[in-house]
C-alpha positions as a Markdown table, in Angstrom:
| # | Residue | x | y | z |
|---|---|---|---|---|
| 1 | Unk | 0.0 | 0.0 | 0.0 |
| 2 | Unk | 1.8 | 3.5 | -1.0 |
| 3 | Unk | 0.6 | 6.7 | 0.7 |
| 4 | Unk | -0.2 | 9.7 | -1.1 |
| 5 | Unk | 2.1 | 12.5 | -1.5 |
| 6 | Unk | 2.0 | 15.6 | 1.0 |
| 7 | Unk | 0.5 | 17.7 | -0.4 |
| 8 | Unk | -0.2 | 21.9 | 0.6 |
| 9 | Unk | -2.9 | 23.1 | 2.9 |
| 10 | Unk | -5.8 | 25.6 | 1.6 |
| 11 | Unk | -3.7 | 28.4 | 3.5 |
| 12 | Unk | -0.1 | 27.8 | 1.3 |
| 13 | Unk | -2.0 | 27.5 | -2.0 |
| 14 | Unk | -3.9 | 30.7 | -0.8 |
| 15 | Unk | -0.8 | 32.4 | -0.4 |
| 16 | Unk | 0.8 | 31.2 | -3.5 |
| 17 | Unk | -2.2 | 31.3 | -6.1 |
| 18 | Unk | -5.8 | 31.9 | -4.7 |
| 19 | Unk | -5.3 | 35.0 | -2.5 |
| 20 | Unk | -1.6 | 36.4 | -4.5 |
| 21 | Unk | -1.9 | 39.1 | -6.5 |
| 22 | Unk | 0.0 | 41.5 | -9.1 |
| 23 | Unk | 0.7 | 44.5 | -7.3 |
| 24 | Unk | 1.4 | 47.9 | -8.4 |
| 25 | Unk | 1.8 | 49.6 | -5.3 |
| 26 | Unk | 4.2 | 49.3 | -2.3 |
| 27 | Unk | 4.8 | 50.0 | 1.1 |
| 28 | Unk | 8.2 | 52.0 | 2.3 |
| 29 | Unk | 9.5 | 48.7 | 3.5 |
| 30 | Unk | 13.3 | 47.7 | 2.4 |
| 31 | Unk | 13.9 | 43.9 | 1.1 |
| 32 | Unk | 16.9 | 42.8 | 3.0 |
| 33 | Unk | 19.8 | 41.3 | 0.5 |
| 34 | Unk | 19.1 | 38.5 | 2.4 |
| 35 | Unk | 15.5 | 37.8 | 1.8 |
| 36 | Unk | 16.3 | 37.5 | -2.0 |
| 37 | Unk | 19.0 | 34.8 | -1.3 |
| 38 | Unk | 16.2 | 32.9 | 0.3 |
| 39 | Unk | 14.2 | 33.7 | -3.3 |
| 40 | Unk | 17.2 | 32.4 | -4.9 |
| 41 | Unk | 18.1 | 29.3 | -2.9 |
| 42 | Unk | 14.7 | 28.6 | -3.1 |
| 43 | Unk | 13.9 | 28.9 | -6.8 |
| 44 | Unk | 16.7 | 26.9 | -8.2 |
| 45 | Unk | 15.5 | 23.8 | -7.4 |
| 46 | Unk | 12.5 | 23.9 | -9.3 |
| 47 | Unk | 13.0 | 21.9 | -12.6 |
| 48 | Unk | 14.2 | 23.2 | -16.3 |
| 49 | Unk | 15.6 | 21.0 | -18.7 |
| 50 | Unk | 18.5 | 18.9 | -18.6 |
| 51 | Unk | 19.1 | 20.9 | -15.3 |
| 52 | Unk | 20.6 | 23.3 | -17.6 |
| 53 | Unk | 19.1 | 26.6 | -15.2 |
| 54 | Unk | 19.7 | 29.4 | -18.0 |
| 55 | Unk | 17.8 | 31.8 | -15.9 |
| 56 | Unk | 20.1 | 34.9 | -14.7 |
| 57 | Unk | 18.6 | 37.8 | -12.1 |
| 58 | Unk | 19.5 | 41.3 | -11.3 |
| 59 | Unk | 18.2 | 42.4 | -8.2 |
| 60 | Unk | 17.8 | 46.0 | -8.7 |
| 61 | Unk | 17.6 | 47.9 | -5.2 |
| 62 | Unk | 19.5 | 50.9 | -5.1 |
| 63 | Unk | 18.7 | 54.1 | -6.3 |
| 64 | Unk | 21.5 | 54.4 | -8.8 |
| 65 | Unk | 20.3 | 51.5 | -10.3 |
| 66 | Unk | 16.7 | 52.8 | -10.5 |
| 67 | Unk | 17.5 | 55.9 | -12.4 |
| 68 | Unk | 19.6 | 53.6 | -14.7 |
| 69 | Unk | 16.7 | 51.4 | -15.3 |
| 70 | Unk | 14.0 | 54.0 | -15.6 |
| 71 | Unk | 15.1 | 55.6 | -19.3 |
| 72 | Unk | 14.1 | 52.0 | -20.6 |
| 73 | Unk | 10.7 | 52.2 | -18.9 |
| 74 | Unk | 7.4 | 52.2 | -21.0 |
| 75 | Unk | 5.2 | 55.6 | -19.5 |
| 76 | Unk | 2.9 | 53.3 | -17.3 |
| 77 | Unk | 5.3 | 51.2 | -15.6 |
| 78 | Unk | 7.9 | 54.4 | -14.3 |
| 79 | Unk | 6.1 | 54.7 | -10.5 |
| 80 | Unk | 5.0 | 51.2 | -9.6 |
| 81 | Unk | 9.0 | 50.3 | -10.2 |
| 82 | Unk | 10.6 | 53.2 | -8.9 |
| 83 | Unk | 9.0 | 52.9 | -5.6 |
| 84 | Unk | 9.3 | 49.1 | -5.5 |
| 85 | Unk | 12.0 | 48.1 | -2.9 |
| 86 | Unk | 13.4 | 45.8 | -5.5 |
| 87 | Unk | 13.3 | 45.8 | -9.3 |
| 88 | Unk | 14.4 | 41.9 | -10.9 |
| 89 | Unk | 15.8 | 41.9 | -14.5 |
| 90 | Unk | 14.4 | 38.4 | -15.6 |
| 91 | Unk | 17.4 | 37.2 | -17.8 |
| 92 | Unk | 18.7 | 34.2 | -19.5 |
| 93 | Unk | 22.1 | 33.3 | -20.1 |
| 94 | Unk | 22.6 | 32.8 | -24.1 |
| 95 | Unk | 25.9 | 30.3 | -23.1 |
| 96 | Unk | 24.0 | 28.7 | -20.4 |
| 97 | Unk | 25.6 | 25.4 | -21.7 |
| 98 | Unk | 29.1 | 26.3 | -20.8 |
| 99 | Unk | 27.3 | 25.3 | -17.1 |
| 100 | Unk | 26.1 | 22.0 | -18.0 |
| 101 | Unk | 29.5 | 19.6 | -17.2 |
| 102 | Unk | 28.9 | 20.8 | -14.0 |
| 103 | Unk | 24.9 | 20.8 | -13.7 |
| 104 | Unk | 24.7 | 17.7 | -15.9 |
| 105 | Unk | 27.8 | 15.6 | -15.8 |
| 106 | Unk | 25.9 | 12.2 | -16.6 |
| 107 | Unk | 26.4 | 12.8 | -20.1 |
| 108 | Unk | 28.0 | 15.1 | -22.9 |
| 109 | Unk | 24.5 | 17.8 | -22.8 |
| 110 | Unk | 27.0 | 21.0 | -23.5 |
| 111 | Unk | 27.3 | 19.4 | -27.1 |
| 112 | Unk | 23.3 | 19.2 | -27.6 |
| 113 | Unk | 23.4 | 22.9 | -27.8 |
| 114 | Unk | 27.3 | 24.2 | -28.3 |
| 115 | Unk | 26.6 | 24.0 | -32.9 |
| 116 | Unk | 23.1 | 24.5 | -32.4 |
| 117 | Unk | 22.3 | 27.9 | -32.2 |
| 118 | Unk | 18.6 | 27.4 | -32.8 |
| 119 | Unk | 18.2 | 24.6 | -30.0 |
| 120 | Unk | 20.0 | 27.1 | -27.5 |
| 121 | Unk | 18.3 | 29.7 | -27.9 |
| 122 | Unk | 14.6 | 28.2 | -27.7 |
| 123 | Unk | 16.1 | 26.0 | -24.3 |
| 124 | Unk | 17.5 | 29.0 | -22.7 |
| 125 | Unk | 14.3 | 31.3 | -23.3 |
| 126 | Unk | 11.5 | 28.6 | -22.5 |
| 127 | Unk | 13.7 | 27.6 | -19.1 |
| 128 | Unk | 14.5 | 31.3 | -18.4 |
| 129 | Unk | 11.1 | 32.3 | -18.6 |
| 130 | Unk | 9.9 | 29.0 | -16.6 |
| 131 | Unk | 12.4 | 30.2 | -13.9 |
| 132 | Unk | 11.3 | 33.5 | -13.9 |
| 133 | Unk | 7.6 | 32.0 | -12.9 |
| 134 | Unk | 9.8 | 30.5 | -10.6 |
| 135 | Unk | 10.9 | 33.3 | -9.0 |
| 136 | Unk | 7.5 | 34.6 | -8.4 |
| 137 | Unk | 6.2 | 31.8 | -6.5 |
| 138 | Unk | 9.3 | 31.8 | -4.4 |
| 139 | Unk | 9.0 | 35.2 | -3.7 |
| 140 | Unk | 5.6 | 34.5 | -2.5 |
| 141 | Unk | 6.8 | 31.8 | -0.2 |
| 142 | Unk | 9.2 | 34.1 | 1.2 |
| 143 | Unk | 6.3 | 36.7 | 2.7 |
| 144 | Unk | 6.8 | 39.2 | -0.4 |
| 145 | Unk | 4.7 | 40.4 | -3.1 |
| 146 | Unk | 5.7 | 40.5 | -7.0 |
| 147 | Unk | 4.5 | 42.3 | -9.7 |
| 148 | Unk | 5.5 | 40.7 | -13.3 |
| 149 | Unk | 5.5 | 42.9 | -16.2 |
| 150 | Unk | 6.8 | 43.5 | -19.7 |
| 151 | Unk | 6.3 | 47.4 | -20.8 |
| 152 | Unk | 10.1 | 48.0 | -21.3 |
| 153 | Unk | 13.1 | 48.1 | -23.6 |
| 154 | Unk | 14.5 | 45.3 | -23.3 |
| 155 | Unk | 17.6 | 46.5 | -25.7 |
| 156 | Unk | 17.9 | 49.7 | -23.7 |
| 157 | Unk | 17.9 | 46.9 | -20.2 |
| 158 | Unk | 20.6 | 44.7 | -21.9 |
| 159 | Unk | 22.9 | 47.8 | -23.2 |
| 160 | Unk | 22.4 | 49.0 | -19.3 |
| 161 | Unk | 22.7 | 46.1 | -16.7 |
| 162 | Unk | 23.8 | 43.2 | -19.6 |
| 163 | Unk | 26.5 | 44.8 | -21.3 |
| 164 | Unk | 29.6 | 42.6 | -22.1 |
| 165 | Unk | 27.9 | 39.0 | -20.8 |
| 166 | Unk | 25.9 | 36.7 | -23.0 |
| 167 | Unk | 22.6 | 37.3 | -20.5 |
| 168 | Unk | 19.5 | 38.8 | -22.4 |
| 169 | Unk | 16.6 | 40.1 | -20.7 |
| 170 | Unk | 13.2 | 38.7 | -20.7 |
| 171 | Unk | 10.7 | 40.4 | -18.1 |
| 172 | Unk | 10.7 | 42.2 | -14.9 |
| 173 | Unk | 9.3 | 41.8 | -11.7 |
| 174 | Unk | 9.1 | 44.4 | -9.2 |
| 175 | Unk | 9.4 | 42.6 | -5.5 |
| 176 | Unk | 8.4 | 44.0 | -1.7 |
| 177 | Unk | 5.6 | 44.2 | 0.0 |
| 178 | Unk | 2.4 | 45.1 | -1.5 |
| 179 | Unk | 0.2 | 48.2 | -0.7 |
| 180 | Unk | -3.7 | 46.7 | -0.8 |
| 181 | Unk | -5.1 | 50.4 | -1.4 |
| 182 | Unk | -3.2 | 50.0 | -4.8 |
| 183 | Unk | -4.9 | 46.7 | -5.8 |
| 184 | Unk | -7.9 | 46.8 | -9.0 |
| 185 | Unk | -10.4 | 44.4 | -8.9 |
| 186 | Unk | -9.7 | 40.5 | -8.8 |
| 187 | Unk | -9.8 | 39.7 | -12.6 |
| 188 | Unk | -11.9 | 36.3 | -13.7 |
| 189 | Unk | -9.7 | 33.3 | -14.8 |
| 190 | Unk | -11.1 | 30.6 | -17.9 |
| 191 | Unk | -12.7 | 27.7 | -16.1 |
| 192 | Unk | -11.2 | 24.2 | -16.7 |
| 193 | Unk | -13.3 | 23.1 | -19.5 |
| 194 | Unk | -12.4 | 26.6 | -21.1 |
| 195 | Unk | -8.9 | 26.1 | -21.1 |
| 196 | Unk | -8.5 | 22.9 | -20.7 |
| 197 | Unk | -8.9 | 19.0 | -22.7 |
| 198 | Unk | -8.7 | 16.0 | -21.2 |
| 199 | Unk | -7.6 | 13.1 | -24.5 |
């Protein structure tokens, strides 16, 4: 007889899905440097292909770096991430392969990708972004808030933060603790047999 696996209470899945929110708004709380190693230490463990972990993170949270983000900042997006403790660059590594003797040593994987442009680059984008959803849960298992957004330039965040590395950005995701009073509405989702088959 096998036992089923543990699984999370109604308060965790609250806090991770049901009751989590996007927010656009934060309190004047700091995010300690410490806190977002817990994101980190957390995060990589989830699972991306051939444990090859292309995601790379700039945690943005001085205000040096702020001003040098905000020229690549689409109108609507300037307040919610300058006053956001913490600003994450969502990046991938374009050589992430260069890791893999030492992420995947069972087998020659850096040679998969090394000649194969095309194969790199869709591995490291669908497991950059994967870890960048990532990040979000575990920033939410952490006790802080996240707000995920595109609305930037991504060649004016690369020339920037990116310069001189093989990382490329993706998405941002401004971190802290959320201010309620900025919430909107809760938005409807699709229902399962909306977005969903069962074969």
């Amino acid at each position: 007889m096998t036992n089923d696996a543990a699984t999370l209470d109604d308060t965790a899945r609250d806090l991770l899905f049901r009751a989590a929110r996007t927010h656009y708004a934060w309190q004047d709380r700091p995010v300690p440097d410490t806190r977002l190693q817990e994101l980190y230490d957390l995060l990589k463990w989830a699972p991306t292909s051939a444990n090859s972990s292309p995601g790379r993170f700039v945690f943005i949270r001085t205000k040096e770096g702020k001003e040098k983000l905000r020229p690549a900042l689409s109108a609507g997006n300037v307040e919610k991430t300058m006053s956001a403790p913490v600003t994450v660059i969502v990046a991938h590594d374009s050589r992430f392969y260069d890791e893999l003797p030492k992420l995947f040593p069972h087998a020659d994987a850096k040679s998969w990708f090394a000649d194969n442009w095309s194969l790199a680059d869709q591995t490291a984008t669908r497991n950059g972004t994967l870890q960048g959803a990532y990040l979000i849960l575990a920033a939410r298992a952490v006790g802080l808030d996240a707000g995920p957004m595109s609305g930037f330039d991504n060649w004016k965040v690369d020339e920037a933060f990116l310069s001189g590395t093989n990382w490329r950005s993706n998405f941002l995701v401004n971190l802290g603790y959320g201010d309620p009073a900025g919430l909107h509405p809760r938005l409807p989702r699709l229902s399962f047999d909306e977005a969903c088959r069962l074969e």
